[in-house]
Each structure stands twice: as structure tokens, then as C-alpha cells.
Residue, then its C-alpha position, 0 to 999 in steps of 0.5 A: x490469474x492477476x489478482x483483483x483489488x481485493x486480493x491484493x489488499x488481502x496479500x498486503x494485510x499477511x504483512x501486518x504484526x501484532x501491535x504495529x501502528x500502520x498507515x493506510x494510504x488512499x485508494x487501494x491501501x484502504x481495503x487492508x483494513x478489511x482483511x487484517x488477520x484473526x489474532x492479530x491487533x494493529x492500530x491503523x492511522x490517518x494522518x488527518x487525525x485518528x489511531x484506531x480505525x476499524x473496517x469500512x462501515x455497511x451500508x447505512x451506517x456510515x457517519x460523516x464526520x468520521x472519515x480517513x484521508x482519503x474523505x472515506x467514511x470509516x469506522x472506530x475501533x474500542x479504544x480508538x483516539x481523534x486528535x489534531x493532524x500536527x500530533x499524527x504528522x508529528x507520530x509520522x516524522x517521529x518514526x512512531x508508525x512500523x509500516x505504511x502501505x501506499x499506492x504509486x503510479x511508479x516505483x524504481x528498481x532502486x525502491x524510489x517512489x512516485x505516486x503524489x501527481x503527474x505533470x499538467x494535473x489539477x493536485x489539491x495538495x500532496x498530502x502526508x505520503x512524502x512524511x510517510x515514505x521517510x517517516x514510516x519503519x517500512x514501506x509497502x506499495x500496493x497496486x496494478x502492475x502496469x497502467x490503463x495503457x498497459x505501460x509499466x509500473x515499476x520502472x529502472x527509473x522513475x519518470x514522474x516528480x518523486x515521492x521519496x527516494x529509496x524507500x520502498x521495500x516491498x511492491x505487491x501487484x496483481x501478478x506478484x510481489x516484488x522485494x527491493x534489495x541492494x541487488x535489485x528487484x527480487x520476484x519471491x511470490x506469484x499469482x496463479x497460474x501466472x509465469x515468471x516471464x509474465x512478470x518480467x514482460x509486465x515489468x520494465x527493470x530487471x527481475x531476479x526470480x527467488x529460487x524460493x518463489x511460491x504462489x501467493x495465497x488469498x481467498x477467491x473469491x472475497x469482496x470487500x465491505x465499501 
């Protein structure tokens, strides 16, 4: 069966390496930061000014001036840094940051991206995620395969203003994830009980299915802390 949010973010944190500086992009991004693996140490960032957050604080014991870039309230880890968002533009532009997970509304089969507005939509600013798809060592899209309208995606092209061009390297959905290559958009895991033509239906550029393909592994069920 599809993944829910929270497994998709549990899937997308089995990419983190021990000390990796990452970005979490808003919305679904965020929750990696529930699942980072036993043993592993990473320090995440915001590109509003904070290395080291820690997991979403419980209920009650949230502090409202400690937030993401997203105005999430988060929490610190020991050891965690406060500084002013042109030092974390400048970590970012420096490539100093090893991966950055990002939601998108569209992603090609060529790995451009799309996710900082759709045309006729109040934006308030485009944010760090045009710094952050060039600047980061490696890029991760996390998000629903197909839209609310049950349109596609991942697409042959991009029809949205883009983000960056050829910059994403992996897309995790709630069917699979997807690796971008020189040839293409390979499918090397799958949901549960989910078929390889569902994907490809799901999916509106070309798919070449791994012939090492494996289902993906997360824990059901598991909520995360919000």
C-alpha cells in the first residue's frame, strides 16, 4: 500500500550519514527530523539561522522564538548554533551543506525541479530552495506521487517556473523511490503490495524498473511528534 507522510519521511531519513550537515525543506521535509537513525549524528540547518535542530518539541513545550523556515517551533540539539540567515546563505552557496531534502510540486525526468510557486498564487518570497538546489552536494525530493487532482508529478517536462535545472538526484514518493541518471528515471524500491505499472501508470515520463528493485522498509505503523 502508498506510504503515508510519516513513512515517507522515514524512508528519506535511511539517507542520512553519519555528520552530514543537512536541510530540511518545509512541509513534509520537516518530519525527517523524527526519524534519524540510531547512531547516526547529523546536524540539520535552516536557512533562517540555526545548525543543530533537534526533533519537533511535544505539546507544551514549545518556544516561540525557536523556529525553522517554515515558522515551525522546533527544538536544539546540545551544541546547537543561532546565527544570522546571510552566514546559512553563505553555508549553502559554499557548498558546505552534503544533502538537502525539498518537497516539489514537479520534478523532470531530467531531475530539474519545481516547487517555489504556481502562476496566479499570492507567494511571499521564494525562499532558500533556488540556493539550496545548487548549493547542496545532493539533492532528495520528498512527496506525493501525483497531485489532489490526481495529476502526475514527475513529468517529461517541467510545466511550472523552475527551481533549479538538473538537480535533483532521488525522489521518494508514497509508491517508490526513483533515481535520476544520465539515462533516465530508474524505479529501484516499491511500496508494499504496490506493482511496478502502478508506478509507471502513476507517472508520467518513462520508468526503467531496477532489475534489483526491493520494497521499501519503514515501520507501520508510526506518527510522528507535531
Amino acid at each position: 500500500m502508498p506510504l503515508n507522510r510519516n513513512q515517507i519521511a522515514q524512508r528519506a531519513a535511511q539517507e542520512l550519514s553519519d555528520g552530514f550537515y543537512v536541510n530540511l525543506g518545509i512541509g513534509l521535509p520537516t518530519l525527517v527530523s523524527n526519524y534519524i537513525p540510531t547512531g547516526v549524528s547529523v546536524y540539520l540547518h535552516s536557512e533562517n539561522g540555526l545548525l543543530g535542530i533537534g526533533p519537533f518539541p511535544y505539546a507544551g513545550e514549545e518556544d516561540p522564538d525557536l523556529v525553522n523556515a517554515g515558522k515551525q517551533t522546533v527544538t536544539m540539539i546540545a551544541g546547537a548554533s543561532i546565527f544570522n540567515s546571510a552566514e546559512s546563505f553563505g553555508m549553502i552557496r559554499g557548498g558546505h551543506i552534503d544533502l538537502a531534502i525539498l518537497g516539489a510540486m514537479q520534478v523532470s525526468e531530467k531531475g530539474d525541479l519545481a516547487n517555489w510557486t504556481v502562476p496566479g498564487q499570492l507567494v511571499k518570497g521564494m525562499g532558500g530552495a533556488m540556493d539550496l538546489a545548487v548549493g547542496a552536494k545532493k539533492v532528495i525530493v520528498c512527496m506525493e506521487h501525483t497531485s489532489k487532482k490526481g495529476e502526475s508529478k514527475i513529468l517529461v517536462e517541467c510545466n511550472l517556473p523552475l527551481t533549479g535545472v538538473k538537480v535533483v538526484n532521488t525522489i521518494i514518493t508514497d509508491l517508490g523511490v526513483i533515481a535520476v541518471t544520465d539515462e533516465g528515471l530508474e524505479l529501484i524500491e516499491i511500496a508494499s503490495d504496490v506493482k511496478p505499472e502502478q508506478v509507471q501508470a502513476a507517472t508520467a515520463a518513462a520508468l526503467r524498473i531496477s532489475p534489483n528493485l526491493k520494497q521499501i522498509e519503514v515501520i507501520t505503523p508510526q506518527t510522528a511528534q507535531v
